[in-house]
C-alpha positions as a printed NumPy array, in Angstrom:
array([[132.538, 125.416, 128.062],
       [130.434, 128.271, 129.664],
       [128.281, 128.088, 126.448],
       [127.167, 124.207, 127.675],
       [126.88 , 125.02 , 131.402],
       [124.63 , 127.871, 130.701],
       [122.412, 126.163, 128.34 ],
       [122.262, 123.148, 130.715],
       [121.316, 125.594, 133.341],
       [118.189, 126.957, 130.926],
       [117.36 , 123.669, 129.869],
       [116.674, 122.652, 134.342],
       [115.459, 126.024, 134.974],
       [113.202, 126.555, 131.866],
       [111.884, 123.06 , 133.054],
       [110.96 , 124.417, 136.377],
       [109.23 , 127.684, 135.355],
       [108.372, 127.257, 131.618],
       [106.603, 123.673, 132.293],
       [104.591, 125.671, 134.794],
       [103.189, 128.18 , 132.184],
       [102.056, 125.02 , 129.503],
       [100.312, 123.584, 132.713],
       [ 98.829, 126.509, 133.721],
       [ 97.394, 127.315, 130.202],
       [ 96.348, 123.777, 129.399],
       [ 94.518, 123.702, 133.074],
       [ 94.624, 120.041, 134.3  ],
       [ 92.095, 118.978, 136.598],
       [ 90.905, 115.944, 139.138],
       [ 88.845, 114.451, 136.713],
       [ 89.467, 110.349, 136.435],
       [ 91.655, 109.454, 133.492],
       [ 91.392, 107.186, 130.438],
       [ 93.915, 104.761, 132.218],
       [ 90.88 , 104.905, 135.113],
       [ 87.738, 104.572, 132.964],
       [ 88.677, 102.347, 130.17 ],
       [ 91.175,  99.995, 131.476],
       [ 91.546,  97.191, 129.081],
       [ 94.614,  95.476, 129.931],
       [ 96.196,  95.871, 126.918],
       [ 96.807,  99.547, 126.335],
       [ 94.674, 101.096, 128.779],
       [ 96.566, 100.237, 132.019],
       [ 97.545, 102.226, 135.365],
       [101.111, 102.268, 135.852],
       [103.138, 104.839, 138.54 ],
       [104.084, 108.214, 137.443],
       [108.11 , 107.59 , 138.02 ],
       [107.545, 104.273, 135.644],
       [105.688, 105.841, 133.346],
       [108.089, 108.885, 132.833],
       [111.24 , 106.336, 132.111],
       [108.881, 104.294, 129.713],
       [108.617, 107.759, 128.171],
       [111.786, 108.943, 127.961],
       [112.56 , 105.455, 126.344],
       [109.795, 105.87 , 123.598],
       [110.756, 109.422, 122.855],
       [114.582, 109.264, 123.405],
       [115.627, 106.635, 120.233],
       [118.531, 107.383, 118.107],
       [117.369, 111.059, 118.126],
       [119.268, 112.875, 120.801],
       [122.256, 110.729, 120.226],
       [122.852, 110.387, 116.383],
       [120.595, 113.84 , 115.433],
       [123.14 , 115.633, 118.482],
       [126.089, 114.569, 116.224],
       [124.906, 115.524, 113.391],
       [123.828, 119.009, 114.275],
       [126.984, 119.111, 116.289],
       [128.762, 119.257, 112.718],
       [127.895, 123.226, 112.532],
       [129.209, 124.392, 115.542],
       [128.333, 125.022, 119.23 ],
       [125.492, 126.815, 117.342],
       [123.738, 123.934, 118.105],
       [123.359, 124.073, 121.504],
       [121.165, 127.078, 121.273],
       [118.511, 125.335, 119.327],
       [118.611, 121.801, 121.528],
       [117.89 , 124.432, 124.279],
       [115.523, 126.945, 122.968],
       [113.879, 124.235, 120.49 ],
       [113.12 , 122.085, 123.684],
       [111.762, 124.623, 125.572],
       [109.724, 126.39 , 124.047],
       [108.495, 124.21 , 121.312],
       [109.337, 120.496, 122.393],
       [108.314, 120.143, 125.732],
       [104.819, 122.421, 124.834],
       [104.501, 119.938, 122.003],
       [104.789, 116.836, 123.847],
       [102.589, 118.336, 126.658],
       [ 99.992, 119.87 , 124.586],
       [ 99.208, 116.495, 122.787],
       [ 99.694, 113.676, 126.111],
       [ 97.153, 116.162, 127.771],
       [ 94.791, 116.472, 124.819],
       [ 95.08 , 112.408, 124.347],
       [ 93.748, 112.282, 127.962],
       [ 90.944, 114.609, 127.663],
       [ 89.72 , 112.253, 124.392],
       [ 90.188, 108.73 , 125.847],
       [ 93.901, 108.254, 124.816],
       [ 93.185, 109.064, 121.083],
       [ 95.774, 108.648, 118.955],
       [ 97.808, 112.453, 117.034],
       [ 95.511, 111.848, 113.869],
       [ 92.45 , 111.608, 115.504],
       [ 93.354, 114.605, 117.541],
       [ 93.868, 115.972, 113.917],
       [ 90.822, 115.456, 112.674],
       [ 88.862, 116.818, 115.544],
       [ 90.055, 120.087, 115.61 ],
       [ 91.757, 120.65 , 111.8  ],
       [ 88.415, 118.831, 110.037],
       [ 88.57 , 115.506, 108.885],
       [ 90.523, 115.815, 104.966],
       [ 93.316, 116.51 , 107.635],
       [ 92.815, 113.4  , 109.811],
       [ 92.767, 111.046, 107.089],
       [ 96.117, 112.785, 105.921],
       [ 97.449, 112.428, 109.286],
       [ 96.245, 108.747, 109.292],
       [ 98.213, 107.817, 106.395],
       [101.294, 110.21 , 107.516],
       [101.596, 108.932, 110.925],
       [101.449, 105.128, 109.642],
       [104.12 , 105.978, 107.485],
       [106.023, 107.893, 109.768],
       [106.118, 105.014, 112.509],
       [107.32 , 102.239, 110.102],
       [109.401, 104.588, 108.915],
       [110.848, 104.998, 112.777],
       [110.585, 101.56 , 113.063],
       [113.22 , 100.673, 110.107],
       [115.826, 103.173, 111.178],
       [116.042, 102.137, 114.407],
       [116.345,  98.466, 113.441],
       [119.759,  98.49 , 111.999],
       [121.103, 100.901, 114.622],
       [121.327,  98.455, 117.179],
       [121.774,  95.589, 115.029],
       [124.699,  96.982, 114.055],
       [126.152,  98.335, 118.039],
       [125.173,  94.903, 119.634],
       [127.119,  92.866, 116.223],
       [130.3  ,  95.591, 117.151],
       [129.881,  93.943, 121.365],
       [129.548,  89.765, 120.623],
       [131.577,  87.517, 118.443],
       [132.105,  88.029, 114.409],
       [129.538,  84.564, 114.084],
       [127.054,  86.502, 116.103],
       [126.641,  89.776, 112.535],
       [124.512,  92.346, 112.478],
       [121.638,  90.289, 110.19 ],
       [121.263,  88.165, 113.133],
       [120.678,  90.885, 115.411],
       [118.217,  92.49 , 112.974],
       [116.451,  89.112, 113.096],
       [116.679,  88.813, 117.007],
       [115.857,  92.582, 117.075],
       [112.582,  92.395, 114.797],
       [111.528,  89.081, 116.694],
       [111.366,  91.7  , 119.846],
       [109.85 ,  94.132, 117.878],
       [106.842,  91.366, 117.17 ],
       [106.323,  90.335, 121.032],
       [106.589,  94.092, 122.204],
       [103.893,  95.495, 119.788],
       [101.19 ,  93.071, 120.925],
       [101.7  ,  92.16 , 124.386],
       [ 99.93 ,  94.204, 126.902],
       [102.01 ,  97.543, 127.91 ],
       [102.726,  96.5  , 131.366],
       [104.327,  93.104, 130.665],
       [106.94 ,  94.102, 128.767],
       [107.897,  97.605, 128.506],
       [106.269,  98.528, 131.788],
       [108.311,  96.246, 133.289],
       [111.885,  96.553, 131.599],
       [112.029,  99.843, 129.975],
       [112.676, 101.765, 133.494],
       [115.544,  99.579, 134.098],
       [117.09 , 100.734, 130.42 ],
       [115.769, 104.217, 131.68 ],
       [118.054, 104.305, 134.184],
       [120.97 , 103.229, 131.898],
       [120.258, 105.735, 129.596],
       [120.488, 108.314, 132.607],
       [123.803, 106.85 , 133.442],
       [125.334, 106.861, 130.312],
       [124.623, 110.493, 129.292],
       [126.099, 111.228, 132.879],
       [129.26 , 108.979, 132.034],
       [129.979, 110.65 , 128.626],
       [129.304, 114.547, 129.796],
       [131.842, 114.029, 133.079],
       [133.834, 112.303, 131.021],
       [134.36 , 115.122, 128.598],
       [134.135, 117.848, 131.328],
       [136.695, 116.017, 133.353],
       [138.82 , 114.317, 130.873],
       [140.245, 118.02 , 129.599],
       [138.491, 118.346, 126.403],
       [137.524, 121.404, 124.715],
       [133.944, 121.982, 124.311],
       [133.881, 125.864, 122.419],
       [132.073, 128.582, 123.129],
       [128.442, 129.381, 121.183],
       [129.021, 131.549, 117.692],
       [126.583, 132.188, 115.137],
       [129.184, 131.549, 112.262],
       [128.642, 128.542, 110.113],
       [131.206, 125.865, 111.106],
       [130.068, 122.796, 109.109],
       [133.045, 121.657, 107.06 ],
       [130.91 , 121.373, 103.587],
       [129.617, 124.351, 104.751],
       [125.938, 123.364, 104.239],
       [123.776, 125.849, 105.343],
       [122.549, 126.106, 109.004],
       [118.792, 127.177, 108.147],
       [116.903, 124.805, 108.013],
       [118.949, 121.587, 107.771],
       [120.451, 121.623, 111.425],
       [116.899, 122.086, 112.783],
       [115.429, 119.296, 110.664],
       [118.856, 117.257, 111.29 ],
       [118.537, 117.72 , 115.439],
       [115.389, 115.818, 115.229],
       [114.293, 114.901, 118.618],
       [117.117, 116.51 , 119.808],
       [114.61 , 119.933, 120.359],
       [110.89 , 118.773, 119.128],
       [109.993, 116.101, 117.037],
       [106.028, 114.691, 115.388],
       [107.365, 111.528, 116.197],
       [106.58 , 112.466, 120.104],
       [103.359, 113.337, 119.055],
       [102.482, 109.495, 118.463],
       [104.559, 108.072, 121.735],
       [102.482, 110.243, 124.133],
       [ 99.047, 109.254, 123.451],
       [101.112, 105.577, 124.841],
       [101.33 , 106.911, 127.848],
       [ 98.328, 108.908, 128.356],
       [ 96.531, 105.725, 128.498],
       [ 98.04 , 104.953, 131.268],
       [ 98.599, 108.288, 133.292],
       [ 95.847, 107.825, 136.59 ],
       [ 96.084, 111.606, 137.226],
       [ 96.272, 114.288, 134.848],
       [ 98.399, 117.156, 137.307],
       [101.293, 114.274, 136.19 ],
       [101.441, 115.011, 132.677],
       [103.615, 117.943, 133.083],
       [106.601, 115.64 , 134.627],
       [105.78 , 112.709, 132.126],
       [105.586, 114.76 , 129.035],
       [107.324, 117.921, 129.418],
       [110.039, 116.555, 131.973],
       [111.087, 113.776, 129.335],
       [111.84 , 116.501, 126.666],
       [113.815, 117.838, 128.751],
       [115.578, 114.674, 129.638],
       [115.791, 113.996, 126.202],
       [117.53 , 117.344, 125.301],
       [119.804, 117.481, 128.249],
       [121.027, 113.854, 126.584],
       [121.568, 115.838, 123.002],
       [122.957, 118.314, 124.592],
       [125.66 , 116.53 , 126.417],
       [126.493, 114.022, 123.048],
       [126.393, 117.083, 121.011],
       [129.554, 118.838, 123.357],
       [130.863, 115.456, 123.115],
       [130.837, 115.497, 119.63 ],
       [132.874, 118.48 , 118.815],
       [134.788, 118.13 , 121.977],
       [136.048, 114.526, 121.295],
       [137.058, 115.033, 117.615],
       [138.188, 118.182, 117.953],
       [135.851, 120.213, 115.987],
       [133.286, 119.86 , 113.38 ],
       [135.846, 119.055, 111.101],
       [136.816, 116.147, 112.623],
       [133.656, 115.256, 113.791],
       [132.231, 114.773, 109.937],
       [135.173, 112.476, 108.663],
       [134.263, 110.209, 112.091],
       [130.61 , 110.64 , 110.856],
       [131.279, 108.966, 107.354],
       [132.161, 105.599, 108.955],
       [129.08 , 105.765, 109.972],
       [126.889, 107.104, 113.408],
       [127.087, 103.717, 114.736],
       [130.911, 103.609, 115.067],
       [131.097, 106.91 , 116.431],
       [129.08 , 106.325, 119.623],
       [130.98 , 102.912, 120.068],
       [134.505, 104.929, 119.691],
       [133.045, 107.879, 122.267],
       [131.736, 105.243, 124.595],
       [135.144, 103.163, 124.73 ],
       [137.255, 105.965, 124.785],
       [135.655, 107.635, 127.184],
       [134.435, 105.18 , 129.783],
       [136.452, 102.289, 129.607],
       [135.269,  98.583, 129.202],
       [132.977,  98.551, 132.58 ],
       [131.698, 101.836, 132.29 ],
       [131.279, 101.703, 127.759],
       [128.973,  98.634, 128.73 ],
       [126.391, 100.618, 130.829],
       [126.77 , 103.63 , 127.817],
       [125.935, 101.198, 125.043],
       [123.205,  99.089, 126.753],
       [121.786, 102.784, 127.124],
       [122.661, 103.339, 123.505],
       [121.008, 100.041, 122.325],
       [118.029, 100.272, 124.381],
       [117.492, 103.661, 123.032],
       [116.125, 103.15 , 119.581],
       [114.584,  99.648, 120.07 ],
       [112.317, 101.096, 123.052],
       [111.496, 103.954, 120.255],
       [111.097, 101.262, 117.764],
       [109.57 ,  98.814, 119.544],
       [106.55 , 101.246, 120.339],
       [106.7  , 102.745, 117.074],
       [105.23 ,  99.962, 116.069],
       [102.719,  99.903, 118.896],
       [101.731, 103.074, 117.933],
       [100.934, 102.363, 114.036],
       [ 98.932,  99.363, 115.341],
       [ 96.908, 101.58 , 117.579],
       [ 96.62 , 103.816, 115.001],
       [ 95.112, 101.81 , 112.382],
       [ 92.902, 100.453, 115.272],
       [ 91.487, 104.093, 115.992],
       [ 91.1  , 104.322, 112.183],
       [ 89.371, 101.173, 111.286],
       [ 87.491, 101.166, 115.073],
       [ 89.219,  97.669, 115.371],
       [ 89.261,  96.349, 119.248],
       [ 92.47 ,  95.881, 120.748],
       [ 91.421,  93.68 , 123.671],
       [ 91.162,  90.307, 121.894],
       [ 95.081,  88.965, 121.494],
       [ 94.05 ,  88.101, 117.401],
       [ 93.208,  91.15 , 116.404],
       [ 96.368,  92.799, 117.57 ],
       [ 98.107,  90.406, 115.694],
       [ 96.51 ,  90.884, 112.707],
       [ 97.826,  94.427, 112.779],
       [100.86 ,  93.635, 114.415],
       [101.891,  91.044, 111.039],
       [101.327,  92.912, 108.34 ],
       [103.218,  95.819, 110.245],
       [106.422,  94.135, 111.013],
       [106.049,  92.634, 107.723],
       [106.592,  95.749, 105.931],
       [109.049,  96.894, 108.318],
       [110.901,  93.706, 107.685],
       [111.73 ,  94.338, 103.412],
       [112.321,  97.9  , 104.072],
       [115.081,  97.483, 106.461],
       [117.163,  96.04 , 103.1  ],
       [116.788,  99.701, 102.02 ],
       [119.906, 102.233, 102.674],
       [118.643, 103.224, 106.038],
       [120.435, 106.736, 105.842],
       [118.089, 107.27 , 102.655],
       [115.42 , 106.175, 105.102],
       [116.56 , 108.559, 107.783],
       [116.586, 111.621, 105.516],
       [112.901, 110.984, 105.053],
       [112.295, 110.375, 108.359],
       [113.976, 113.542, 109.572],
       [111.29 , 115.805, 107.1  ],
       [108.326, 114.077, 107.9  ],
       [109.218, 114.266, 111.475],
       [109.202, 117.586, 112.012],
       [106.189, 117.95 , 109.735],
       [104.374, 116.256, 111.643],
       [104.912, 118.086, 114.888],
       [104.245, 121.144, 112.75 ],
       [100.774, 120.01 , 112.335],
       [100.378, 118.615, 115.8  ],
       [101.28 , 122.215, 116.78 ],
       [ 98.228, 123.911, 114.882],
       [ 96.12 , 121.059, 116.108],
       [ 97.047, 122.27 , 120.103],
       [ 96.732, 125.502, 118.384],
       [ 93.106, 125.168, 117.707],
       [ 92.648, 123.056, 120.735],
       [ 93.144, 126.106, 123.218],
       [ 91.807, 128.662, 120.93 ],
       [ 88.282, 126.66 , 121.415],
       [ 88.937, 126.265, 125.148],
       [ 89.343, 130.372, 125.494],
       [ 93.306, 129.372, 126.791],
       [ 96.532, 131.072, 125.658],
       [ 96.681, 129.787, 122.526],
       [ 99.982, 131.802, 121.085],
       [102.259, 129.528, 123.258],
       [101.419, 126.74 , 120.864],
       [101.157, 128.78 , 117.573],
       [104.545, 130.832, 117.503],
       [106.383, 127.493, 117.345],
       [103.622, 126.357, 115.048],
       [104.58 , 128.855, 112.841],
       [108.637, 128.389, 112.784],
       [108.278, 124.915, 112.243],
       [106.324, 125.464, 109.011],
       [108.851, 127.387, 108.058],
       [111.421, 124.759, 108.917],
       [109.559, 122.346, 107.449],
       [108.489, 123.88 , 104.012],
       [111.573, 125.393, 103.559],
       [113.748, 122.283, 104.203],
       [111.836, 120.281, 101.631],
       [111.995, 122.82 ,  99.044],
       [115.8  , 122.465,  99.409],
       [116.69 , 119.078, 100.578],
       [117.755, 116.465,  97.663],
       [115.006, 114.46 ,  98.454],
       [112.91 , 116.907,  98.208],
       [112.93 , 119.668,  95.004],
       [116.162, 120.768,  95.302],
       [115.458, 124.209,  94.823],
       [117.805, 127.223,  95.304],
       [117.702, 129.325,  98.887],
       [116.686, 132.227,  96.843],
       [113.668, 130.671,  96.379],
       [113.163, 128.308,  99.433],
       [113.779, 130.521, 101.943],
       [110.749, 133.724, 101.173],
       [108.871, 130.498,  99.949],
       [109.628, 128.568, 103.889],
       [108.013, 132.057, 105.195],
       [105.468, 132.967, 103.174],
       [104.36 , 129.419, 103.467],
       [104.285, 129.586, 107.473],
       [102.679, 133.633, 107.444],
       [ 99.684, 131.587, 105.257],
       [ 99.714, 128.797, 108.295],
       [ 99.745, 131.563, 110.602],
       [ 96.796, 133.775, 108.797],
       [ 94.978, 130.699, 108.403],
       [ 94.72 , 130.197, 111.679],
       [ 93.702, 133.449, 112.648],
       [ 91.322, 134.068, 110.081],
       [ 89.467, 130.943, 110.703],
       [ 89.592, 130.371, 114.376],
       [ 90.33 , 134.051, 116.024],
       [ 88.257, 136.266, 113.65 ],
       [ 85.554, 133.522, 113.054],
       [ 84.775, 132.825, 116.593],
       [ 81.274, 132.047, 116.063],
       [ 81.595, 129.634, 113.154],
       [ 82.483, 126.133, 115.6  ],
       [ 80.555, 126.525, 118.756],
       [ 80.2  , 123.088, 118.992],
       [ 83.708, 122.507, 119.475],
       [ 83.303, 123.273, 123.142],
       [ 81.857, 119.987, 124.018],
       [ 84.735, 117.979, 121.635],
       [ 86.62 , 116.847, 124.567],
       [ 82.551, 115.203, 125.933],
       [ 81.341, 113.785, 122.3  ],
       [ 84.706, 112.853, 121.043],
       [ 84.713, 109.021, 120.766],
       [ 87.796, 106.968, 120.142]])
C-alpha cells in the first residue's frame, strides 16, 4: 500500500513542479487566442477555464484509465510505476505540447500540426491515421456503455437498444455547437467521474484490502511479457495519440493561453490518478492478478459493475457507474467531433453552416454504425497500437516544434523516442501485428527508435540552416 500512496504523491507533486518546466519551455504568452479571434459558434467558442478542464478530462478520460488500468493491473503493482512515470513525463508533456501548439495555429487539428513541422507525405498519413483512429475510438466506446447501462434498466431495455440510443447521441453531439451540449453537461459527468474514482480508492483503502507493494517480477498469470504489451495495454492510462486529437477541442476554446497548463497537463494527471486508483482496485479486489484475469474473461464491462456494487453499495455504485458510462461516450462522442473537424481541416470544408457538418457528421456515424457489429475487443487491440503510435508521432512533431523555436526540445524527444520503441516493438510482436519472436522484436523496437532519434538530430539539430522559414510557421500557418 506504500507503493500506491507514494506514486499518488508523485503523480500531485510531479503535477505541481513538472507542469511548470513544459510551461516554462513551451513559453505561453498574452497574446489573444483562437477561441478570441475566430469565434464561430460552432467550434470556436469561449468557455471558462474550470469548464473547459472537466470537458477535457471527459474527452480524454474514456474507457482508458478504467478498462486499460485493469488490464495492465494483470502484471503486477508494476504497473503503477508506468501510470506514474508514463503520465508525467510523457503524457501530460504530450497533451500540453500539442493543446498549446493547436493555439498558436488557430486550433489546427494533430495532422495538420503534422504536416507543418514533419513535411506534408506525413500529414496526409496522419490525415488518414487520425480518421481511422477516431472511428476506431468511436466503436469501442459504443458497446461499453451499451452494455453497463443494459446491466442498470430492465432485461426489455438490451444492450442493442442502448447502442441505438447511444449512437443517436453520438449524431446530435458531433454537430451541435460545443457549448450546447458538452459545454453544458459534460462538467456535471466531470464531477461524477471525480466522485467515483474517490468512492472506489477509499473504498479499497478503507474496506481492508490488500493493495501489494511495487516489484519488477512479471506477475501476469499467462505470463505474457511486460515489455511492451502493458505499456501499449495502459493506453490512456500514462499517454495516449488519442489525446493528441481531443486537445485541439479545447484549444478552440481556451481565451488565455497561461491556462493550458491546468487544462491539458492537469487532466493527465486527473486521468492517471483515476488509473491509478482502478488499477490498486484491480489487484486489490480480486486478490491478485490471478484473480483479476479470470474476472477479466467475463468481460471489462462486468468487472467495473461487480467493483462498483461491491464496493459502494446501491446509492453510492449509481454515482460510480454514471461516471463509468459517461466516461467513454464523452470520449466517443467527441471522437467523432474530432474526425469531422478533421476532414474539415483536410478538405478546407466550413464548419459554420449546420449542412455541412452534417454532411460529415453522416457518413461518419455511418461507418461507425456497421463496425460496431465487429468483435469490439478485436477492435480494441487495434486501437490500443495505433494509439500509442500516434502519440509517438505527435511527440516528434512537438519535437520539431521547439527545436525551430530555439526551446528545450529533449523534454519532448526522450519520450519520443521510448514510445517508438513501444510502438515498433509491440507491433512486431502482437498477433495482430507480425507475430514475430522477442529475439527479433525487441533490438528491432530499438534500433527502430535510435533511427527516429538520429533522424531527428541529423535533420533538425545538425541541419539548422536548412528550414529558416519555419520560424514564422506559427504567423503563415493557415487552418
Amino acid at each position: 500500500m506504500i507503493s500506491f500512496f507514494v506514486c499518488l504523491a508523485l503523480l500531485i507533486g510531479g503535477f505541481t513542479v513538472y507542469s511548470k518546466i513544459a510551461e516554462k519551455v513551451f513559453g505561453p504568452d498574452d497574446r489573444k487566442t483562437p477561441a478570441l479571434t475566430m469565434t464561430d459558434g460552432s467550434d470556436y467558442v469561449p468557455m471558462g477555464t474550470p469548464r473547459i478542464f472537466l470537458i477535457q478530462l471527459l474527452n480524454i478520460a474514456g474507457l482508458g484509465p478504467i478498462f486499460g488500468a485493469l488490464a495492465g493491473a494483470c502484471w503486477g503493482p508494476s504497473v503503477f510505476l508506468w501510470i506514474t512515470f508514463g503520465t508525467l513525463l510523457g503524457g501530460g508533456v504530450h497533451d500540453y505540447m500539442v493543446g498549446m501548439m493547436s493555439m498558436r495555429h488557430k486550433g489546427a487539428s494533430v495532422s495538420e500540426l503534422t504536416g507543418t513541422y514533419l513535411g506534408s507525405a506525413m500529414k496526409q498519413v496522419m490525415r488518414v491515421f487520425s480518421v481511422v483512429l477516431l472511428v476506431l475510438v468511436g466503436v469501442s466506446f459504443s458497446t461499453g456503455p451499451a452494455n453497463l447501462l443494459a446491466m442498470l434498466t430492465p432485461n426489455v431495455l438490451d444492450t442493442r437498444f442502448w447502442l441505438a440510443v447511444v449512437l443517436i447521441y453520438y449524431f446530435i453531439a458531433t454537430f451541435v455547437p460545443i457549448d450546447k451540449l458538452i459545454g453544458k453537461v459534460y462538467p456535471f459527468f466531470g464531477i461524477c467521474l471525480i466522485v467515483m474514482a474517490l468512492g472506489v480508492g477509499g473504498a479499497i483503502l478503507l474496506g481492508g484490502y490488500h493493495i501489494p507493494e511495487i516489484t519488477l517480477e512479471n506477475l501476469h498469470p499467462a505470463n505474457t511479457p511486460i515489455w511492451p504489451t502493458m505499456f501499449i495495454s495502459v493506453a490512456c492510462g500514462a499517454i495516449s495519440g488519442f489525446h493528441a486529437t481531443q486537445s485541439p477541442l479545447m484549444a478552440r476554446c481556451l481565451t488565455n493561453e497561461k491556462d493550458g497548463r491546468r487544462v491539458f497537463y492537469g487532466a493527465m494527471v486527473a486521468e492517471g490518478i483515476i488509473a491509478l486508483i482502478w488499477a490498486a482496485a484491480g489487484v486489490a479486489f480480486y486478490n491478485g492478478t490471478g484473480g483479476l484475469l479470470t474476472a477479466l474473461g467475463n468481460g471489462q464491462s462486468s468487472v467495473v459493475y461487480e467493483i462498483c456494487f461491491t464496493l459502494l453499495g446501491p446509492v453510492g455504485a449509481v454515482i460510480a457507474m454514471i461516471g463509468v458510462i459517461a466516461c467513454p461516450i464523452s470520449s466517443a462522442d467527441t471522437a467523432y467531433r474530432s474526425a469531422r473537424l478533421t476532414l474539415a481541416d483536410w478538405f478546407k470544408f466550413d464548419q459554420k453552416p449546420i449542412k455541412n457538418r452534417l454532411m460529415l457528421t453522416v457518413p461518419l456515424l455511418a461507418v461507425g454504425s456497421v463496425l460496431t457489429q465487429i468483435d469490439v475487443q478485436i477492435i480494441w487491440r487495434y486501437f490500443s497500437w495505433s494509439n500509442q503510435t500516434l502519440a509517438m508521432i505527435a511527440l516528434w512533431s512537438a519535437s520539431v516544434y521547439l527545436f525551430r523555436k530555439k526551446r528545450f526540445y529533449w523534454l519532448t524527444a526522450l519520450p519520443a523516442t521510448f514510445m517508438s520503441a513501444v510502438s515498433c516493438t509491440y507491433i512486431l510482436i502482437a498477433k495482430e501485428g507480425f507475430q514475430l519472436p522477442t529475439s527479433f522484436a525487441y533490438p528491432a523496437g530499438i534500433i527502430f527508435a535510435a533511427v527516429c532519434l538520429g533522424t531527428f538530430v541529423f535533420t533538425c539539430v545538425l541541419g539548422k540552416g536548412k528550414n529558416a522559414e519555419a520560424d514564422t510557421a506559427e504567423e503563415a500557418y493557415s487552418v
